[in-house]
C-alpha positions as CSV (number, residue, x, y, z in Angstrom):
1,X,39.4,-45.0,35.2
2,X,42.4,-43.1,35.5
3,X,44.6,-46.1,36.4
4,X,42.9,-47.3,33.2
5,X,44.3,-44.6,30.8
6,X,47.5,-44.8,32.5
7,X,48.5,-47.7,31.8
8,X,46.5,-47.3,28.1
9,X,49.2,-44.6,27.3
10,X,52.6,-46.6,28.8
11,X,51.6,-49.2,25.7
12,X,50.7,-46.3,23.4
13,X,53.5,-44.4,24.2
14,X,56.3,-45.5,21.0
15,X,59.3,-46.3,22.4
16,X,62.8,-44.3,21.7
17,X,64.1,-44.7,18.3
18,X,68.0,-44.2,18.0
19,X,70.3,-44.1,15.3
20,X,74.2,-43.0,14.3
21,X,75.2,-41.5,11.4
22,X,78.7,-40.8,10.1
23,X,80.1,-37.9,12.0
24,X,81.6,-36.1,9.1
25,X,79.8,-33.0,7.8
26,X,81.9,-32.9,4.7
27,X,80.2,-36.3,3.1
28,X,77.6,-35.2,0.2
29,X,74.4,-35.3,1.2
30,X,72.5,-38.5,0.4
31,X,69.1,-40.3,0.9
32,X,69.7,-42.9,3.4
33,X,67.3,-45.6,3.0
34,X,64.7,-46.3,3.4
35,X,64.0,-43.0,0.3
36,X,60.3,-43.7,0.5
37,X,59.6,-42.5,4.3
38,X,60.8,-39.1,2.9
39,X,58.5,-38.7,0.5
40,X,54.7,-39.0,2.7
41,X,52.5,-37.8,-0.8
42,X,53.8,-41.0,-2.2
43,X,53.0,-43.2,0.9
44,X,49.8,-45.8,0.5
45,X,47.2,-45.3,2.6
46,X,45.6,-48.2,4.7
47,X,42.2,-48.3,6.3
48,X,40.9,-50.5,9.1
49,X,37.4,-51.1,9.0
50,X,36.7,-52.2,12.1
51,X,37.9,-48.5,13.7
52,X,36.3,-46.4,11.1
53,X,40.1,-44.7,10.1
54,X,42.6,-44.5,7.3
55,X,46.1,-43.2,7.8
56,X,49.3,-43.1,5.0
57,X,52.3,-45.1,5.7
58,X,55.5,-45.8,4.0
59,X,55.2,-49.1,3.8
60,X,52.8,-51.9,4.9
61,X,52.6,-51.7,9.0
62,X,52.4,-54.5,11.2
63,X,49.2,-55.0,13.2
64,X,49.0,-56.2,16.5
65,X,46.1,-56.7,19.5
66,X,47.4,-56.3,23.0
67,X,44.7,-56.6,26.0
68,X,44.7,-53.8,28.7
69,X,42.4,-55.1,31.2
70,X,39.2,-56.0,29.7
71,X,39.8,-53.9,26.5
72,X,42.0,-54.9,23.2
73,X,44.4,-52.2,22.2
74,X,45.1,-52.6,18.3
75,X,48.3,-51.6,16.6
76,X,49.2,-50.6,13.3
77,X,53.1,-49.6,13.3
78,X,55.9,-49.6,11.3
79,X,60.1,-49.2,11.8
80,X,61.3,-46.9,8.8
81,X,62.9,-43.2,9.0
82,X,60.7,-42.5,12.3
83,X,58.7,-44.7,14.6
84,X,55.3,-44.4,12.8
85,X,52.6,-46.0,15.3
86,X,48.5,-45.3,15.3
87,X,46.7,-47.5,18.0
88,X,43.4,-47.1,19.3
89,X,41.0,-48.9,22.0
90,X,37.5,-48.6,21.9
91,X,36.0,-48.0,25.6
92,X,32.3,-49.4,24.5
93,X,30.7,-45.8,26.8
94,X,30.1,-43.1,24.0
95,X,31.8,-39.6,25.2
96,X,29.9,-37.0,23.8
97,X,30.6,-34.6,26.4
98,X,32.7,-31.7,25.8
99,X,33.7,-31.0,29.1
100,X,34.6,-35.4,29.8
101,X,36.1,-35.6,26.1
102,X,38.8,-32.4,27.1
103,X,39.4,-33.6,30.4
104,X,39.7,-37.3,29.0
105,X,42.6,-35.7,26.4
106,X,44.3,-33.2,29.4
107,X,44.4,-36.9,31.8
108,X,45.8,-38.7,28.1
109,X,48.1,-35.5,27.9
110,X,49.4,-35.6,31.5
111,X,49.6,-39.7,31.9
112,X,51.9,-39.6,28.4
113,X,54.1,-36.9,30.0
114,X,54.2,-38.0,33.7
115,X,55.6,-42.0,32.5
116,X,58.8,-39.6,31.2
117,X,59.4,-38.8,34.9
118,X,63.6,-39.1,35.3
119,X,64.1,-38.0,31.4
120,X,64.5,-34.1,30.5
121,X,61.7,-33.7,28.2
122,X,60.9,-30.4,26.5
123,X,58.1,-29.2,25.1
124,X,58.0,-27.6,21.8
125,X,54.3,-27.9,20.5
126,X,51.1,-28.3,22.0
127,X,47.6,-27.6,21.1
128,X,44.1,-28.7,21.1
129,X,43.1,-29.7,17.1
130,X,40.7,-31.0,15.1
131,X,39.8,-34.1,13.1
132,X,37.3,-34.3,10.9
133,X,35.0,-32.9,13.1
134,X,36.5,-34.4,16.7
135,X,38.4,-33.4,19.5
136,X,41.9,-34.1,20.0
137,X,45.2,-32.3,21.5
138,X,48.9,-32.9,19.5
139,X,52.2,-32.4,20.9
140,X,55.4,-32.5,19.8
141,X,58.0,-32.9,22.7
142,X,62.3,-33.7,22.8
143,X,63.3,-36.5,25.0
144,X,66.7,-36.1,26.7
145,X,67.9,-33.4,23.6
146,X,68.1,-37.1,21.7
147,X,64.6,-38.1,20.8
148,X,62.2,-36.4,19.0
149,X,58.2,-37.6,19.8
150,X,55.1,-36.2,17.5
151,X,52.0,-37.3,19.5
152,X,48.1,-36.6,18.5
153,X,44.9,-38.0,20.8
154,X,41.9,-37.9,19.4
155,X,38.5,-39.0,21.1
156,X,35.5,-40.2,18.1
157,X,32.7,-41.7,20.1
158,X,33.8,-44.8,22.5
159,X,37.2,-44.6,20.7
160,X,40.6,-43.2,21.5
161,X,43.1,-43.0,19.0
162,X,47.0,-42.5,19.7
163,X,48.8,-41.0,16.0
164,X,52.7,-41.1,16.6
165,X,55.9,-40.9,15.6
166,X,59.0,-41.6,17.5
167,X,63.3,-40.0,15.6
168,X,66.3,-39.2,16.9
169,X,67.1,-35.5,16.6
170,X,68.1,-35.0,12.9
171,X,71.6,-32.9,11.7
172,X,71.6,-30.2,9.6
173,X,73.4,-31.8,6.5
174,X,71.0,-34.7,6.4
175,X,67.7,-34.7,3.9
176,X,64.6,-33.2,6.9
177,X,67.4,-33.3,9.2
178,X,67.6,-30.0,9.9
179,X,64.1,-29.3,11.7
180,X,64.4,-33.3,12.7
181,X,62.1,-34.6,9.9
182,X,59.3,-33.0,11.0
183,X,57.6,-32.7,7.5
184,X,57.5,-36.4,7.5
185,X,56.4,-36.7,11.1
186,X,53.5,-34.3,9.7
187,X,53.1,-36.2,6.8
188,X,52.1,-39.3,8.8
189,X,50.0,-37.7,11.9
190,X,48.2,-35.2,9.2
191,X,47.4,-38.4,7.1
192,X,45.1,-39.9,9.9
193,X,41.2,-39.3,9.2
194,X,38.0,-41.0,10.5
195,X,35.6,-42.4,8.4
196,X,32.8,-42.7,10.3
């Protein structure tokens, strides 16, 4: 089962996401596009059914089903500002067990971190949180002093749900730059909410 969430979190894990911008710090400041990822209380929020969520995104995401074993992992995820991704598979064996859902987030936790093996990866958040009445753990991490990864488990039932978003490191003279957009990051992951 281990192997299991492993490999679960290689496909959850968002891939790096990095871009140039002009070099010159005496350019005005201006709002790149796309302007609406900046603003997250604007963003439209979209539900899926089938999972029992709804989460806010900039734009309309794309949805996709990939199969890990015998499960189907689906995909909502969308290229913008940051990397915004929420995927979740639903193991059909209810966990409702404090003790297997913590351990089941510290072995999501560890898997994420240990298929960064080779990269320098700090960690500047962590913690165990909340959602609407479920356990989850968050952590926000910097890949290689380039990349900057917001990433929130959270374990409803037979369900795990992966909420992330993937930027390179902002500058200071760019709109969110300066603490590397992490309001909009936080505009996205805080967005996420069961509706079961």
């Amino acid at each position: 089962m281990k192997r299991a969430f492993t490999l679960l979190l290689s496909l959850l894990l968002i891939s790096a996401f990095h871009a140039t911008m002009p070099a010159s710090t005496q350019e005005p400041l201006q709002l790149p596009s796309p302007v609406n990822d900046y603003f997250p209380d604007k963003w439209s929020e979209y539900t899926s059914e089938g999972a029992k969520f709804r989460i806010r995104f900039p734009k309309e995401p794309q949805k996709s089903v990939s199969k890990l074993g015998r499960f189907d992992v689906y995909t909502m995820a969308l290229r913008g500002l940051l990397d915004y991704r929420v995927s979740y598979v639903d193991y059909n064996t209810t966990l409702d067990d404090p003790q297997k859902v913590g351990a089941l987030l510290k072995g999501v936790k560890e898997a994420a971190l240990s298929g960064l093996q080779g990269k320098e990866v700090r960690m500047v958040t962590e913690r165990e949180i909340t959602v609407d009445g479920h356990k989850g753990v968050y952590i926000h991490i910097e890949v290689d002093g380039k990349e900057v990864v917001h990433m929130q488990w959270v374990v409803a039932g037979s369900v795990l749900y992966s909420i992330a978003t993937s930027s390179r490191k902002g500058k200071p003279n760019e709109l969110e730059g300066k603490d590397d957009f992490a309001k909009v990051a936080s505009g996205f992951i805080g967005s996420f909410h069961l509706t079961q």
